[in-house]
C-alpha positions in Angstrom: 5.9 14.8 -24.4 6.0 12.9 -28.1 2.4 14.6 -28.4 2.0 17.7 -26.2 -1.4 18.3 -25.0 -2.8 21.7 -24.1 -1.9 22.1 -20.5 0.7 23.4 -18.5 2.2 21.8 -15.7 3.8 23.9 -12.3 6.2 21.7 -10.0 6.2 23.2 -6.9 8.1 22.6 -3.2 5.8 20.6 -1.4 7.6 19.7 1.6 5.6 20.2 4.4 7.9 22.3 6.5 8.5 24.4 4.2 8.3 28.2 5.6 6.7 26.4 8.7 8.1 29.7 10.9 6.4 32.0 8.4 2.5 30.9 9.0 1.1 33.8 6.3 3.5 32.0 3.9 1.3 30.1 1.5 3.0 26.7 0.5 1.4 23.4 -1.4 1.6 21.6 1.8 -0.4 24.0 3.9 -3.3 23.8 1.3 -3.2 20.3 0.9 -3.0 19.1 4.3 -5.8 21.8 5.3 -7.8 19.9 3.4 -7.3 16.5 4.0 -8.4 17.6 7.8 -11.2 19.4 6.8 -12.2 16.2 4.4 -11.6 13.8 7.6 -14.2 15.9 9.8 -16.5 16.0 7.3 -16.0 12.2 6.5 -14.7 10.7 10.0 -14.8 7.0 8.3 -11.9 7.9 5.3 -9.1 5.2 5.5 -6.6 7.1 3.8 -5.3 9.0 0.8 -4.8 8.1 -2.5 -1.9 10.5 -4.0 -1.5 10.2 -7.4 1.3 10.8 -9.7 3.7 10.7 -6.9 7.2 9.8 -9.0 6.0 12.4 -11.9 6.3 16.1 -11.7 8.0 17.1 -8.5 10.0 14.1 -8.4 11.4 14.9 -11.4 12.3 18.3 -10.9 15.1 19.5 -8.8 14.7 22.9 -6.7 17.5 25.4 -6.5 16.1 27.9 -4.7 18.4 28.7 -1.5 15.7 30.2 0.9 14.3 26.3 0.7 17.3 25.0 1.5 17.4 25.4 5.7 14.1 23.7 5.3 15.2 20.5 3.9 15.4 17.3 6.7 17.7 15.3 4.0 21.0 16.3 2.3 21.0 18.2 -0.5 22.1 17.0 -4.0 23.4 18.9 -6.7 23.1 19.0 -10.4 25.3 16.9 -12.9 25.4 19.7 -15.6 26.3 22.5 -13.4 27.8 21.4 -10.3 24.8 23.7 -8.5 23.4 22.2 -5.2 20.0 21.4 -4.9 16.9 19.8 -3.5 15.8 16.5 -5.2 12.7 16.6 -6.4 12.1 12.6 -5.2 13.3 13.4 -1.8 10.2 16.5 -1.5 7.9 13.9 -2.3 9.5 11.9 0.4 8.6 14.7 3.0 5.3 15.3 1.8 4.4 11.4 1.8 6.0 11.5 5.5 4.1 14.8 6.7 0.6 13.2 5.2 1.3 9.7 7.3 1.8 12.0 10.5 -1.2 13.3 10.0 -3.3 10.3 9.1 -1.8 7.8 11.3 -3.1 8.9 14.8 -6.4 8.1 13.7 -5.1 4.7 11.8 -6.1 5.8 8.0 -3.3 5.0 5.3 -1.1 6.7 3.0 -1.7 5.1 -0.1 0.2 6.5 -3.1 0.5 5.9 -6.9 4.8 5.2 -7.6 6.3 4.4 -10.5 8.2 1.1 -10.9 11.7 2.6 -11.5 14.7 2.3 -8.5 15.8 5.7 -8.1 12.4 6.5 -6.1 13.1 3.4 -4.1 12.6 5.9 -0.5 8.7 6.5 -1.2 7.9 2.5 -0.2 9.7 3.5 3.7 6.8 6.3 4.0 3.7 4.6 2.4 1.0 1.8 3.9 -0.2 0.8 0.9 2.4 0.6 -2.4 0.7 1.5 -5.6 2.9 0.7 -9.0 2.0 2.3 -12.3 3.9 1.8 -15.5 4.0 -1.0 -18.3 7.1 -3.6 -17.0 5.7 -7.1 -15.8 9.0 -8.6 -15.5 10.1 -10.5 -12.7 13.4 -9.0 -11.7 11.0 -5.8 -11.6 8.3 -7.2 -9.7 10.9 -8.9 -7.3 12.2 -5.3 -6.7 8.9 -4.2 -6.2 8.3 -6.5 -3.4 11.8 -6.7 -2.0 11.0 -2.7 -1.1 7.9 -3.0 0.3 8.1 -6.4 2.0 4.5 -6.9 3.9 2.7 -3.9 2.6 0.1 -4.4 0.8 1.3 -4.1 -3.4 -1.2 -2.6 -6.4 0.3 -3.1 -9.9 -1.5 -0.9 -12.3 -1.0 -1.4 -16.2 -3.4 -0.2 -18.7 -5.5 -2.3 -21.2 -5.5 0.6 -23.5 -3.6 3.2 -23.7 -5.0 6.4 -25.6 -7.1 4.4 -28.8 -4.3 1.6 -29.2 -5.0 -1.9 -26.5 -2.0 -3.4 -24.9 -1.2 -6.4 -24.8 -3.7 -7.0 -21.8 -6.2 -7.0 -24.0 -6.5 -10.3 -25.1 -7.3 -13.1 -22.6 -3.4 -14.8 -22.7 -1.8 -11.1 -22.2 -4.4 -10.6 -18.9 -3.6 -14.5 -17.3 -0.1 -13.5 -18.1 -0.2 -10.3 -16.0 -2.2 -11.7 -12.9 0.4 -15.2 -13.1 3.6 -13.0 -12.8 1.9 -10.7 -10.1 0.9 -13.6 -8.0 4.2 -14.9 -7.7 4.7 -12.2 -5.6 1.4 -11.4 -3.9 0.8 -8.0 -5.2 -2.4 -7.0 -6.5 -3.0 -6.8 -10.7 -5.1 -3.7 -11.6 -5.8 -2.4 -14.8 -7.3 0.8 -14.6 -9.4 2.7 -16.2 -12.2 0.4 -17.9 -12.0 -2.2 -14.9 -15.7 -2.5 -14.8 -16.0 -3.9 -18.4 -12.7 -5.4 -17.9 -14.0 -7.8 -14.9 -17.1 -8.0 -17.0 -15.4 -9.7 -19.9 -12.7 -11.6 -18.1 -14.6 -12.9 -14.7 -13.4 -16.3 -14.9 -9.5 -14.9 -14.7 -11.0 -12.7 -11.5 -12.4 -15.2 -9.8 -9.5 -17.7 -10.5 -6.6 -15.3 -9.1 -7.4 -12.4 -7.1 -8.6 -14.9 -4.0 -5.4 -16.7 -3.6 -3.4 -13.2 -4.2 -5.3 -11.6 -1.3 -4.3 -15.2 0.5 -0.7 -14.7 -0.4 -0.5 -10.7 0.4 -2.4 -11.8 4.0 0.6 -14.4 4.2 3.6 -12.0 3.9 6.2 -12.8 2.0 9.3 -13.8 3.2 13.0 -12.9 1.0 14.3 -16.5 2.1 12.1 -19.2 1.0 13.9 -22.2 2.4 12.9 -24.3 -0.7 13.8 -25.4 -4.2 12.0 -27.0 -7.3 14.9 -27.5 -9.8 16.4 -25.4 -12.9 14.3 -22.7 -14.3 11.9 -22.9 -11.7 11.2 -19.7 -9.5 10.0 -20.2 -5.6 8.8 -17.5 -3.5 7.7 -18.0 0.1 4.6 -17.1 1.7 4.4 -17.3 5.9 4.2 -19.6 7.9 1.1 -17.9 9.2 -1.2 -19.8 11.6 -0.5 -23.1 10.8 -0.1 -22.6 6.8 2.9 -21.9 4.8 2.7 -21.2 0.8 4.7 -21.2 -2.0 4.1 -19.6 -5.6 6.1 -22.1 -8.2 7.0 -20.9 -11.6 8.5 -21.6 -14.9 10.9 -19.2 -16.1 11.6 -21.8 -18.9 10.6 -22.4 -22.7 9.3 -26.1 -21.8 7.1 -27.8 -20.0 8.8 -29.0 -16.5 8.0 -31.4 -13.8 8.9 -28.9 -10.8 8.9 -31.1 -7.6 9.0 -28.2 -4.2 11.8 -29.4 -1.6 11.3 -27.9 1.7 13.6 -27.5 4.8 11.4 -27.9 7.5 13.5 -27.3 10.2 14.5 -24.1 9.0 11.2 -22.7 8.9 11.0 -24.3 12.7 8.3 -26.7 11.3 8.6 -30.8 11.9 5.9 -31.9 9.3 3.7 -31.6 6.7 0.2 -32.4 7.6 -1.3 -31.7 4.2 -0.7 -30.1 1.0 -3.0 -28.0 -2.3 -3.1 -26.4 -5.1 -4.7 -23.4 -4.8 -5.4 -22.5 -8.0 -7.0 -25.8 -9.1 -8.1 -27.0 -5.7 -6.1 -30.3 -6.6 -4.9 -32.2 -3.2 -1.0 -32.6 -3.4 0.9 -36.0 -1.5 2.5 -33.9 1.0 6.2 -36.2 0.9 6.2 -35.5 -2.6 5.6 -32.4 -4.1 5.1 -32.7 -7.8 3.5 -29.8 -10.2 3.6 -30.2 -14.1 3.9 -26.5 -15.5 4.1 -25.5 -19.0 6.2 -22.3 -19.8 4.9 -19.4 -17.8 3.1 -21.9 -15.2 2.1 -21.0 -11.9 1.6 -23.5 -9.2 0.6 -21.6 -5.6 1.0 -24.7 -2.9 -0.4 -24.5 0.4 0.9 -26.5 3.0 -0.5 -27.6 6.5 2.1 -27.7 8.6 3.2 -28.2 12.0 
């Protein structure tokens, strides 16, 4: 790193077949999974497992070593620089998230584990529950990825209001709305870490203001084909239907204010009318045969509709 710290860091094959015919062999897996059972008897009513750090370290690292090689459930890779084949380090995370769902599943607890928000470790979303993102991006193409991959899981975005001594730019109060508004447009949970407690302390109002209609929104599932329009610059996302309800997160990519009025093809969505229609985030009742939101730049708008 830019500024090493005193510690030293071992990546090491955790797959969890590894030597699985040699049972005096110790490996990472063995350990850890011993004591994720022995944790679950001791606390029946765990829901999961929170595994941190899971695109750092191994992920990163790639393992030549032949006698782990017969062990491997996924094809090998092999190194750019020397043409060597090898085990990818993302994929070993793969097959130690898989071999912890295995075990946690029969008693329906989750696998719940920290990513990072880059593509090439797009396989750990198809062996999580839970998706958890660290790392600074809020864009939208990112988050859009984000949620693409994990589809109706549940979504954590963790970002940092300080880092080391220095704040980010969550810090202030427009850096914080800015953060929850882009995560809302696609249902996933803002977190920021460490200091939370103060954090929520400070900034309630924003709390209370976003985080119910997220949870309404994740609840909702989203769907990749939203089967509406609001005009240039304006970003829809689909939530549902869902018993009776059907939402919509509306957004202003642009640098003015717009007047975004939401166009919905009912009868692909299987619906035949709108019974009623709201704002969620202001509570403001909306004339269901005409959709109209005025947002600035960086406006969200999160329409529920009654539908039948």
């Amino acid at each position: 790193p830019k500024h090493p710290r005193n510690m030293v860091v071992f990546s090491v094959n955790c797959d969890p077949d590894l030597f699985a015919d040699k049972p005096d062999e110790p490996t990472v897996a063995k350990f850890e999974f011993n004591k994720v059972k022995k944790l679950i008897e001791a606390h029946p009513k765990i829901k999961g497992i929170y595994v941190d750090s899971v695109c750092g370290w191994v992920a990163r690292t790639m393992d030549f070593r032949r006698d782990h090689f017969p062990y491997a459930d996924y094809p090998l890779t092999y190194d750019d620089a020397t043409g060597r084949p090898c085990i990818a380090g993302t994929i070993v995370m793969v097959e130690f998230l898989k071999g912890l769902g295995n075990l946690l599943h029969p008693g329906d607890r989750y696998v719940f584990p920290n990513l990072g928000t880059w593509k090439k470790h797009c396989w750990h979303y198809f062996v999580t529950d839970v998706v958890g993102l660290e790392g600074r991006a809020i864009d939208l193409p990112r988050l859009r990825y984000s949620r693409t991959m994990a589809y109706h899981k549940p979504t954590l975005r963790l970002d940092y209001i300080v880092l080391g001594t220095k704040e980010t730019a969550l810090a202030t109060p427009e850096g914080l709305e800015l953060f929850f508004k882009r995560c809302a447009v696609y249902g996933i949970h803002p977190s920021v870490g460490r200091y939370c407690d103060k954090v929520y302390e400070k900034r309630t109002g924003l709390y209370k203001k976003y985080l119910p209609v997220i949870r309404t929104l994740s609840a909702a599932g989203w769907e990749p084909v939203t089967h509406a329009t609001s005009g240039e610059a304006i970003l829809v996302e689909r939530f549902g239907p869902k018993e009776g309800t059907v939402l919509f997160t509306v957004y202003n990519e642009g640098t003015e204010q717009t007047r975004a009025t939401l166009s919905v093809d009912l009868p692909a969505l299987g619906l035949k009318r709108i019974a009623s229609a709201k704002e969620l985030l202001t509570g403001a009742t909306l004339d269901p045969a005409n959709i109209a939101l005025t947002l600035p730049p960086d406006g969200l708008g999160v329409v529920e509709l009654r539908v039948e």
